[in-house]
C-alpha positions in Angstrom: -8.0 -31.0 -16.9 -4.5 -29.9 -15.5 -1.5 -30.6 -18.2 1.5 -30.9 -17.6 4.0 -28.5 -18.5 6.6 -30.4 -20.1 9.2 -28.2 -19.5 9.4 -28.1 -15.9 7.2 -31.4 -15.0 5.0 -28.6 -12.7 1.6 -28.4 -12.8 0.0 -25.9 -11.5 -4.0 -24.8 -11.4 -5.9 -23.0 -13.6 -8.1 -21.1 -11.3 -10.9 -18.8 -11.7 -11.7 -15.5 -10.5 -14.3 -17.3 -8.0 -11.6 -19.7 -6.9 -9.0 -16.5 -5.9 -11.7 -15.0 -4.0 -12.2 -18.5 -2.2 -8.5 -18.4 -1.9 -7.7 -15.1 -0.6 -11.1 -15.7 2.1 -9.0 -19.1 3.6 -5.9 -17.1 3.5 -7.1 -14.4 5.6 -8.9 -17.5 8.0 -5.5 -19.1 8.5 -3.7 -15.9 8.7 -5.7 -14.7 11.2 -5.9 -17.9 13.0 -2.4 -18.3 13.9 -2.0 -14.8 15.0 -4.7 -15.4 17.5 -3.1 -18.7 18.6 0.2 -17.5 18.7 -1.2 -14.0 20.7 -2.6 -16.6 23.4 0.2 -18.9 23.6 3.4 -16.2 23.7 3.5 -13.1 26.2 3.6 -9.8 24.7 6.8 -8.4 24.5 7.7 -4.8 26.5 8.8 -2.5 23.1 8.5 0.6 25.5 6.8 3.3 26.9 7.1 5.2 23.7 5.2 2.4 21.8 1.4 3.3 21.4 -0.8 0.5 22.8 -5.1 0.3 21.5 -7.3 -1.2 24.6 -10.0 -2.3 23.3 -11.9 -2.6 26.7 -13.2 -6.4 26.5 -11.4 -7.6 29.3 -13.0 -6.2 32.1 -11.5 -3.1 32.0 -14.7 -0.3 30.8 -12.4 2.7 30.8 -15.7 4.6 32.3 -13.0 5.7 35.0 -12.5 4.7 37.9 -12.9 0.7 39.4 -16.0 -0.9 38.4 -17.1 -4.6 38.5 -16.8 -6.3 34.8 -20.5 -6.3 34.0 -20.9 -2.1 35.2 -17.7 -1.6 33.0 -19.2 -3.7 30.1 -21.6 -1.0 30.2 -19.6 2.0 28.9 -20.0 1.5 25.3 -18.7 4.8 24.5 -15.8 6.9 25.9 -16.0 11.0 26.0 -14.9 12.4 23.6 -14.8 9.3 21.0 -16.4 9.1 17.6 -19.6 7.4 19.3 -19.5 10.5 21.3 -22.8 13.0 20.5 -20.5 16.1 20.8 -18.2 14.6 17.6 -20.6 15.8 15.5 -18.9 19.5 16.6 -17.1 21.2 14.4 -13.6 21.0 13.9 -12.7 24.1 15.8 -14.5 23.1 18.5 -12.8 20.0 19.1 -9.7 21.5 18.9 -10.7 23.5 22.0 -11.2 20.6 24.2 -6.8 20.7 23.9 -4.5 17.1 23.0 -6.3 13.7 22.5 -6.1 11.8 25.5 -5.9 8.3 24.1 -2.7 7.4 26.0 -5.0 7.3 28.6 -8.6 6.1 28.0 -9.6 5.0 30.9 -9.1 8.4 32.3 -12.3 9.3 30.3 -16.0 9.3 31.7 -18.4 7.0 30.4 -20.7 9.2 28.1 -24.1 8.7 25.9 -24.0 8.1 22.6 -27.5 8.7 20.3 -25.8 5.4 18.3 -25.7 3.4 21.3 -28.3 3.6 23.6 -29.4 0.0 23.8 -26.2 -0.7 24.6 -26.4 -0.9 28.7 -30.0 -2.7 27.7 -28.9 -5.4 25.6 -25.2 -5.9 26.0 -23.3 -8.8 23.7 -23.0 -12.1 25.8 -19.6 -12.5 27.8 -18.3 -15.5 25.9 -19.2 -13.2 22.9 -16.9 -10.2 23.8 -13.6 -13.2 24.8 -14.2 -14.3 21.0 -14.1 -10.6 19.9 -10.9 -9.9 22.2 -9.0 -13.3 20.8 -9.3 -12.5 17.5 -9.4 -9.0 17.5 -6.3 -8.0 19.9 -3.8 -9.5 17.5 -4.8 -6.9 15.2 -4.0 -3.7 17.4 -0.2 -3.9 17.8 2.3 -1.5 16.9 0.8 0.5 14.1 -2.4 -1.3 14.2 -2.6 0.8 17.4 -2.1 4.3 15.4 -4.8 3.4 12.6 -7.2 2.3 15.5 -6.6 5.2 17.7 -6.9 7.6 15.1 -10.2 6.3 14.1 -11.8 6.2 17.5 -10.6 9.5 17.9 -11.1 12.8 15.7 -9.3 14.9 18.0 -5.9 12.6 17.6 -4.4 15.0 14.8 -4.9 17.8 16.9 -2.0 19.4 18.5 -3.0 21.4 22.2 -4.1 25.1 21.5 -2.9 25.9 24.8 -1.2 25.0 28.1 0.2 26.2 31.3 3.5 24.7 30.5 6.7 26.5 30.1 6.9 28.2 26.5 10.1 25.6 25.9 8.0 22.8 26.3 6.0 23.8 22.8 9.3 23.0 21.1 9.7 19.4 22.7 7.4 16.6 23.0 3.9 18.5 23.6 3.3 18.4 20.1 5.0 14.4 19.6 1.4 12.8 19.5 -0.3 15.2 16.8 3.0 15.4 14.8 3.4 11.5 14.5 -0.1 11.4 13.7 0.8 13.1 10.5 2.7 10.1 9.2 -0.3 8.2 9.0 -2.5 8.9 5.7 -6.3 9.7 6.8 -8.4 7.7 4.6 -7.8 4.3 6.6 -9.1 5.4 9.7 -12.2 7.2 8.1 -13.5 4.7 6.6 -12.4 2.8 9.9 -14.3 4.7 11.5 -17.6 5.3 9.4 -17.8 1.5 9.0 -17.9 0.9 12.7 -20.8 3.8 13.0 -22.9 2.0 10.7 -22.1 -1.5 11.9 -23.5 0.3 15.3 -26.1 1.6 13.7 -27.7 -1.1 11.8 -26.0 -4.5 13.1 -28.1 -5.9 16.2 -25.5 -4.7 19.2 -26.2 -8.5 20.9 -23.6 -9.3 17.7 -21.2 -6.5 18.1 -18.5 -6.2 20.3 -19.5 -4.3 24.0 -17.1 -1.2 23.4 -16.5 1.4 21.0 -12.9 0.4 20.6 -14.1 -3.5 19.8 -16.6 -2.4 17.2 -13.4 -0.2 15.2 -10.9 -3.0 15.6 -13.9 -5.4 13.8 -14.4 -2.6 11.2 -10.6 -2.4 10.4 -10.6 -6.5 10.1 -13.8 -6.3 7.8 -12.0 -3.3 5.5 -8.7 -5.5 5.4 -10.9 -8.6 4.6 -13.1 -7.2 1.8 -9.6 -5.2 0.4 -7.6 -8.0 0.4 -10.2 -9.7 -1.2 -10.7 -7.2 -4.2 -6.3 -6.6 -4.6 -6.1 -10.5 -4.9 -8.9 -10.6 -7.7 -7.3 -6.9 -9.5 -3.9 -8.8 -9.5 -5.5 -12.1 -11.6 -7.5 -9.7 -13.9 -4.8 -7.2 -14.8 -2.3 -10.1 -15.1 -4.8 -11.9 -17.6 -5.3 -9.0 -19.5 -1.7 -8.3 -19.8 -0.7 -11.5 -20.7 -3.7 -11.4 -23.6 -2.0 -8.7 -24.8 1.7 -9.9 -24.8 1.7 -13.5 -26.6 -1.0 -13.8 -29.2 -0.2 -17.7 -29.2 -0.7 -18.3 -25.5 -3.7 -20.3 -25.2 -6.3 -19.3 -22.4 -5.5 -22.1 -20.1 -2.0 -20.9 -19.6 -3.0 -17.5 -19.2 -5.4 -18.5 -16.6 -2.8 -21.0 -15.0 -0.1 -18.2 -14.9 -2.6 -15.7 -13.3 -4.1 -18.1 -10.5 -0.3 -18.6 -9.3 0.4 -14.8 -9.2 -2.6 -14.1 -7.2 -1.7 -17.5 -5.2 1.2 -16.3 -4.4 -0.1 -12.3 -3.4 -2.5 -14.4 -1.0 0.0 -16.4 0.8 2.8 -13.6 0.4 5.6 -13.4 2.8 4.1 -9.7 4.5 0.8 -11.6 5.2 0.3 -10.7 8.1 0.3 -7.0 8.0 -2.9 -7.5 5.2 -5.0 -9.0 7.8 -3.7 -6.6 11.1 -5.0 -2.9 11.0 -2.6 -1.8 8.7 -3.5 0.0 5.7 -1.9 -2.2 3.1 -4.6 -4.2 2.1 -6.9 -0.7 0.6 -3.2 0.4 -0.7 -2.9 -2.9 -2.6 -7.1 -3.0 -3.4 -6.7 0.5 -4.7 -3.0 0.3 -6.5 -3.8 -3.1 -8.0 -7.8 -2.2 -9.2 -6.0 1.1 -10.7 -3.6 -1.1 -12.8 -6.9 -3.7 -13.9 -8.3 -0.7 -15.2 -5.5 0.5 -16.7 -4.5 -2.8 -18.2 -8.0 -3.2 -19.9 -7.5 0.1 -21.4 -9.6 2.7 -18.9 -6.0 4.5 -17.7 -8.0 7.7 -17.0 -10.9 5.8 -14.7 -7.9 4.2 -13.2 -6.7 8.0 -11.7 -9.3 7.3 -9.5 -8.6 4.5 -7.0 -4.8 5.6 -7.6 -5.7 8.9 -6.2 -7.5 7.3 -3.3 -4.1 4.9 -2.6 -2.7 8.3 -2.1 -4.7 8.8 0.3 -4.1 6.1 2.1 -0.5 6.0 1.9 2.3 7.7 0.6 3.8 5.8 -1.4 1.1 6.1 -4.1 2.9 8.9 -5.3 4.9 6.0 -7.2 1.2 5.2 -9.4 2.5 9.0 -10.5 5.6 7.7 -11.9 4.0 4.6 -13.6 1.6 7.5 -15.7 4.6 9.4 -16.7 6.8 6.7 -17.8 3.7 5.3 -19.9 3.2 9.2 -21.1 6.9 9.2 -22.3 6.3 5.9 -23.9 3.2 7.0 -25.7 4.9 9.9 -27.1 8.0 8.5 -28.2 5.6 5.9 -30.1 3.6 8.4 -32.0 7.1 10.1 -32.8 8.1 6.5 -34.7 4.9 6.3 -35.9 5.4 9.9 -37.7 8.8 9.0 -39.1 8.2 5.7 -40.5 4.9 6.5 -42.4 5.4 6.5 -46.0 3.0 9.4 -46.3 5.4 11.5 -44.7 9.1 10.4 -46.6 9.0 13.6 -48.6 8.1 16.3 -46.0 11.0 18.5 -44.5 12.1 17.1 -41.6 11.2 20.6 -40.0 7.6 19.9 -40.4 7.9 16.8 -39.1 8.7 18.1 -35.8 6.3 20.5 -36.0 3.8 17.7 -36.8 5.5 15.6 -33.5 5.4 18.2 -31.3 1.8 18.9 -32.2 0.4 15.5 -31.8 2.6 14.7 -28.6 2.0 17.5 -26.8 -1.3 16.9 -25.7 -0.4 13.6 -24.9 2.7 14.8 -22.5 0.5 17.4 -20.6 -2.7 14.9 -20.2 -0.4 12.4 -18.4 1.5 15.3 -16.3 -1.8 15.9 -15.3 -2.7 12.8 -14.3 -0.1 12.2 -12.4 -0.4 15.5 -10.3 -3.8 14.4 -9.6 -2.8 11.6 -8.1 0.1 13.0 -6.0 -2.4 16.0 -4.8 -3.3 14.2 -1.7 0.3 14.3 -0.7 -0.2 17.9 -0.9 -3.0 18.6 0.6 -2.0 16.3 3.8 1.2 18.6 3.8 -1.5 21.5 4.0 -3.8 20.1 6.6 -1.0 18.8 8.9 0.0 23.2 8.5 -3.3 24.7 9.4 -3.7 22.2 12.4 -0.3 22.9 13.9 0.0 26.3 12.7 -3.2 28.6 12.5 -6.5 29.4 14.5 -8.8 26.9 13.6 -11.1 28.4 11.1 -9.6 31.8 11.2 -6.3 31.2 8.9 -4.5 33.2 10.9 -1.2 31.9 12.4 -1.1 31.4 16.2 1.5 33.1 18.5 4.8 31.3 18.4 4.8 30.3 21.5 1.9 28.1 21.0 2.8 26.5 18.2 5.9 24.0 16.8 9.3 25.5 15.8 8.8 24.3 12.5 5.7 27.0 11.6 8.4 29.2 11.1 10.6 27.5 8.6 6.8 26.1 6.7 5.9 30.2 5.8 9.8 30.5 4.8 11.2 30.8 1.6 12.3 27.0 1.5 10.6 23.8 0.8 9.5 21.9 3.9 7.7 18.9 3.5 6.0 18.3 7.1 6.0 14.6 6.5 9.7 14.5 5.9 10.4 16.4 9.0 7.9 14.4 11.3 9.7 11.2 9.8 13.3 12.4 10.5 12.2 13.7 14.0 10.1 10.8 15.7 11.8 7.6 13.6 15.3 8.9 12.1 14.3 8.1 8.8 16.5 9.5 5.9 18.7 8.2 3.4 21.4 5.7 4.8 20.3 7.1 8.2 19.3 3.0 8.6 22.8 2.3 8.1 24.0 1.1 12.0 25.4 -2.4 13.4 22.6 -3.0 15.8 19.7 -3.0 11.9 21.6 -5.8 10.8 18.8 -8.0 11.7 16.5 -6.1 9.9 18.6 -6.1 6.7 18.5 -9.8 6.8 14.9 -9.8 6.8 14.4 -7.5 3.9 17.1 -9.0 2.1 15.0 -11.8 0.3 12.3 -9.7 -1.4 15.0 -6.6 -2.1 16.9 -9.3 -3.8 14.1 -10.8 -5.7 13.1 -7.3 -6.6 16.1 -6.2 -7.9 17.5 -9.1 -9.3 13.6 -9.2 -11.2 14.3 -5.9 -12.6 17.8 -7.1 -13.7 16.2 -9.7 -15.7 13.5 -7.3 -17.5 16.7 -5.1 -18.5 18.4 -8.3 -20.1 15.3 -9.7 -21.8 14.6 -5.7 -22.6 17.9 -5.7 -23.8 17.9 -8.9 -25.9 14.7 -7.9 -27.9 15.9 -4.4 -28.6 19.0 -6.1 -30.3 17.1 -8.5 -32.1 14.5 -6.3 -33.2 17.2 -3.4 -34.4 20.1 -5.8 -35.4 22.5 -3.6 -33.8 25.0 -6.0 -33.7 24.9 -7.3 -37.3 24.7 -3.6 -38.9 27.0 -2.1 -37.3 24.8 0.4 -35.7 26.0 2.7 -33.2 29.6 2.1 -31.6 29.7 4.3 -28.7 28.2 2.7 -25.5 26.0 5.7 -24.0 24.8 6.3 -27.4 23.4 2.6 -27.6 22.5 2.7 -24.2 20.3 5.8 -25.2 18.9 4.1 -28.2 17.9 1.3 -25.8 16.2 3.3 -23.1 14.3 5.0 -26.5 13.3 1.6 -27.6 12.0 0.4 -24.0 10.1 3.5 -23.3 8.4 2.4 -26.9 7.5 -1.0 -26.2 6.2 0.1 -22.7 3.5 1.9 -24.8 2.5 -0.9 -27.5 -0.2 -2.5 -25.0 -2.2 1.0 -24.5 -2.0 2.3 -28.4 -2.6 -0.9 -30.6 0.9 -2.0 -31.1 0.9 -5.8 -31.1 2.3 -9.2 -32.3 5.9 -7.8 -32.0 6.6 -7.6 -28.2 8.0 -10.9 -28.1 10.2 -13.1 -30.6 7.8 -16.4 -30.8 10.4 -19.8 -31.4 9.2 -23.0 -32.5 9.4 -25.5 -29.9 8.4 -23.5 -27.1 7.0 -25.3 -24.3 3.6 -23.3 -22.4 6.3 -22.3 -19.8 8.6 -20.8 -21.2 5.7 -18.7 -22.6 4.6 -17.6 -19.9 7.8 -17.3 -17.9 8.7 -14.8 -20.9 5.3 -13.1 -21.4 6.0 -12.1 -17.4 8.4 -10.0 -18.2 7.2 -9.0 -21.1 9.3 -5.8 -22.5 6.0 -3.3 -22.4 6.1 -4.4 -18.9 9.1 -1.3 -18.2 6.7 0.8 -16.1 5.8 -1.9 -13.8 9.4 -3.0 -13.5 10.8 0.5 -12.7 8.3 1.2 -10.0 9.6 -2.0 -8.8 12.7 -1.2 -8.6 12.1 2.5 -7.1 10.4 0.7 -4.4 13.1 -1.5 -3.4 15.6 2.0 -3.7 13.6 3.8 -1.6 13.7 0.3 1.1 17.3 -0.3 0.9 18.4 3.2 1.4 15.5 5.7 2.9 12.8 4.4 4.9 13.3 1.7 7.9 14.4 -1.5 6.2 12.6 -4.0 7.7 8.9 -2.3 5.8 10.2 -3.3 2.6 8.6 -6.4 2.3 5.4 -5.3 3.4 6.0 -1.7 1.2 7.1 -4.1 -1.5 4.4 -6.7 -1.2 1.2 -4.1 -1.2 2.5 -2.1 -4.5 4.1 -3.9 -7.0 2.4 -6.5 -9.3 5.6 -7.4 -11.2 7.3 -8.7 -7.9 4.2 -11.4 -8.0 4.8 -12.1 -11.6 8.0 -12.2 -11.0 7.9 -15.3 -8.8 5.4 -16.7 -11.2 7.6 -16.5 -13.8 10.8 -18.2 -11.3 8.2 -21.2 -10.8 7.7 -21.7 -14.4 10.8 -21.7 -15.1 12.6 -23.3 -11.9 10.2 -26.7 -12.3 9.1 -28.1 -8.6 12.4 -27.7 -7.3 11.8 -23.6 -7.4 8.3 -24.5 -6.5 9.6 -26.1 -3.4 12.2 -23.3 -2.4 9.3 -20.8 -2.7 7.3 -22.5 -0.6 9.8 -22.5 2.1 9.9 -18.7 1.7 6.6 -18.1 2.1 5.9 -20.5 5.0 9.0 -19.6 6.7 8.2 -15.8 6.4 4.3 -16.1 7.2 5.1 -17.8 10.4 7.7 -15.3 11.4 5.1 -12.7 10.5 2.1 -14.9 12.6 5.0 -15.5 15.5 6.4 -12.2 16.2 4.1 -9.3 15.3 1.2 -9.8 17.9 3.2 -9.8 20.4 5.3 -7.2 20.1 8.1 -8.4 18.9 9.8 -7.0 15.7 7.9 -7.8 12.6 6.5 -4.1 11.8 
């Protein structure tokens, strides 16, 4: 039975694991529904001829070269030079001979064999079958949809041409554009993109699949995203149960399970929905960032380096999982360094064996978290090092190519100075840098991210007051005259929080939070969200929206935002616990208003990216 909270006169439902996964499944139903409604219903908008476009070849159009009636092109499962293609089984060296992807151009491609397709011209998928595929499926391909999807079909799409009969200025223009800006995209999306679309070939009766190549990769992308999505949304309601387990001894399970349905409610139906369901890879980011934090959460932090490693991987921005280990390393550190100092055992020993005691026991502790953290960040590097020996050297050979058949920035890579390739390709091919963003005509864009920058930040605002609150009234600064000086406080503070961001991974318990009689079950929750051991979560929070408002393109924030941090989720838990049904109500809004936006303006070009 539901109670009500007496506090706020909002109930809300306490859901099990079973009932998010039912939850997040009829999200990603609606979600996808109205994007193939509104895809139907509104014409695509022109963004350009610089804008990558993904034909999946259901409409008629077989891309076996040349004109052909719809049920010859139908035929052409596979496209030279594809990933159904026999001759992808090559090495890499040898697809790098065949010279730049063509996938601008598919349909300037001849029809070839594939040993995974054979039936196909025997039992092709029923017409009605194939329009299905292409309604629901064509939603999914726009904008960077189309670079995931095109990088799957193809393994020759992060190659840059080994040679040409172009003029020796050309190699430091736009020959190289297409590899180069496939660098900015992370490879373990379209792998397993594309090795879930050679089994579904393989084992899935082809009168079910999609008649094209292309159709089958675009299902696989929206099977991955499904299945992801799925996981992230159940991660989130297990690490937020254990977490809050850990943080109020006197919560009773039905709040906890209450508090940790709404988060996950709220991740399903959150206002960057729509990139979770088109082939984007947030929905692995969030699977793999959030499953990392269950672990971690239940006390496994070294199992979680793995799916943190492979969010990496996938994007970027897992680097931040890096940040979240180091902040927790500090914490543990500083812990066992109070823990030396108040044990009575160790009153009467010279303060100079005390630190040699500290240093002893923290070291190990330091360096296992450093090294954690550079595993995680490693794919960054060895993406840096791929996207070099592709551009660079002779396949296979390490040697470096002549440079005039090879980009400008070779050169400054085997300098002296840092280069990150990423950095350059991101500042070359989308201007992005820090306040580089900053023009008249992106004021639309800063409106849009403006809501979940704001909630971000002013979420982290709030963990530095209720932070700040528990450090006084667990030191007593103000009624023992403790230290005057403000940066001396502020110091002791930032000591103190890196401390309590520890006391759920080493033992420390019962103290996290000052219990008062008379509180209601939402104000514990609404406090046990923002917990103070809760720093890490809130800092990477907080770096995210930085790194939104200032460096990348602002209008990804809210997807950037919504795939990476749990605290932004419990966050807006915590605002509905406390706010009553009028909060409930204004949060509804935002998340209708911004999911329809999202379902409106992203299929058809139109900018929601």
């Amino acid at each position: 039975m539901v109670s009500q909270t007496p506090m706020t006169g909002t109930s809300f439902h306490r859901g099990t694991q079973s009932e998010v996964v039912r939850l997040a499944l009829v999200s990603r139903l609606v979600i996808l529904g109205g994007m193939a409604l509104s895809d139907v219903l509104i014409p695509d908008h022109n963004p350009g001829e610089d804008v990558l476009r993904f034909d999946l070849r259901l409409d008629g159009d077989g891309g076996g070269g040349g004109g052909c009636s719809y049920g010859e092109c139908r035929r052409c499962f596979c496209v030279e030079g594809h990933a159904c293609d026999k001759q992808w089984h090559e090495s890499d060296a040898a697809i790098a001979s065949r010279g730049q992807s063509r996938r601008r151009n598919p349909g300037g491609r001849e029809c070839v064999s594939s040993e995974l397709s054979n039936d196909f011209p025997s039992s092709s998928p029923p017409v009605f079958l194939d329009n299905v595929y292409a309604l629901i499926l064509k939603p999914n391909t726009k904008w960077d949809g189309a670079r995931f999807l095109s990088l799957a079909v193809d393994p020759a799409a992060r190659m840059p041409p080994k040679s040409s009969k172009k003029p020796k200025e050309d190699y430091s223009g736009q020959i190289f554009a297409d590899s180069e800006q496939a660098h900015a995209f992370f490879p373990l999306f379209p792998l397993c993109i594309r090795y879930v679309a050679l089994v579904l070939v393989k084992f899935v009766p082809t009168l079910l699949l999609p008649s094209t190549f292309e159709g089958v990769v675009a299902l696989a992308a929206l099977l991955i995203n499904t299945i992801c999505f799925t996981v992230a949304a159940v991660s989130l309601y297990d690490m937020t149960t254990s977490l809050l387990r850990r943080s109020r001894e006197d919560l009773k399970q039905p709040e906890i399970e209450r508090a940790s349905f709404l988060v996950a409610a709220l991740f399903c139906f959150n206002p960057a929905s729509v990139f979770f369901t088109a082939s984007y890879s947030e929905s692995m980011f969030a699977a793999l960032t959030f499953g990392g934090h269950a672990l971690a959460a239940r006390g496994f932090i070294a199992m979680s380096i793995i799916p943190w490693t492979l969010a990496t991987h996938a994007r970027s921005n897992g680097t931040f999982s890096s940040i979240w280990i180091l902040l927790i390393g500090c914490g543990k550190a500083i812990s066992k360094v109070f823990h030396i100092g108040s044990t009575s055992a160790n009153a009467d020993i010279p303060i100079s064996k005390k630190v040699r005691r500290s240093l002893t026991q923290i070291a190990p502790t330091i360096i296992w978290h450093v090294i954690m953290a550079l595993v995680v960040a490693l794919p960054v590097l060895h993406h840096e090092k791929r996207g070099y020996e592709f551009h660079c050297l002779e396949s296979h050979a390490e040697l470096p190519l002549p440079n005039n058949h090879r980009p400008v920035w070779c050169s400054v890579a085997e300098g002296p100075h840092k280069f990150s390739l990423y950095g350059y390709v991101q500042r070359k091919h989308w201007d992005v840098g820090f306040f580089r963003y900053y023009e008249l005509k992106q004021i639309p864009n800063f409106l849009l991210a403006l809501p979940v920058l704001s909630l971000g930040i002013v979420a982290a605002v709030c963990w530095i007051g209720t932070s700040w609150s528990h450090y006084i009234a667990v030191s007593h600064v103000g009624k023992k005259g403790g230290p005057k000086n403000y940066f001396v406080e502020l110091f002791d503070w930032a000591v103190f929080a890196l401390n309590e961001s520890a006391s759920n991974e080493v033992g420390v318990r019962g103290d996290t939070e000052e219990v008062q009689e008379g509180d209601t079950p939402s104000v514990k929750v609404e406090r046990a969200l923002s917990a103070p051991f809760m720093l890490a979560h809130y800092a990477v929070l907080a770096g995210f929206c930085f790194v939104g408002a200032t460096i990348a393109h602002v209008q990804i924030s809210t997807r950037l935002i919504c795939s990476s941090s749990p605290a932004l989720y419990w966050f807006l838990a915590s605002l509905c616990f406390a706010g009553g049904s009028n909060m409930v109500w204004w949060m509804k809004m935002y998340l209708i208003i911004f999911n329809f936006l999202g379902i409106v303006l992203h299929p058809n070009f139109l900018p929601w990216t």
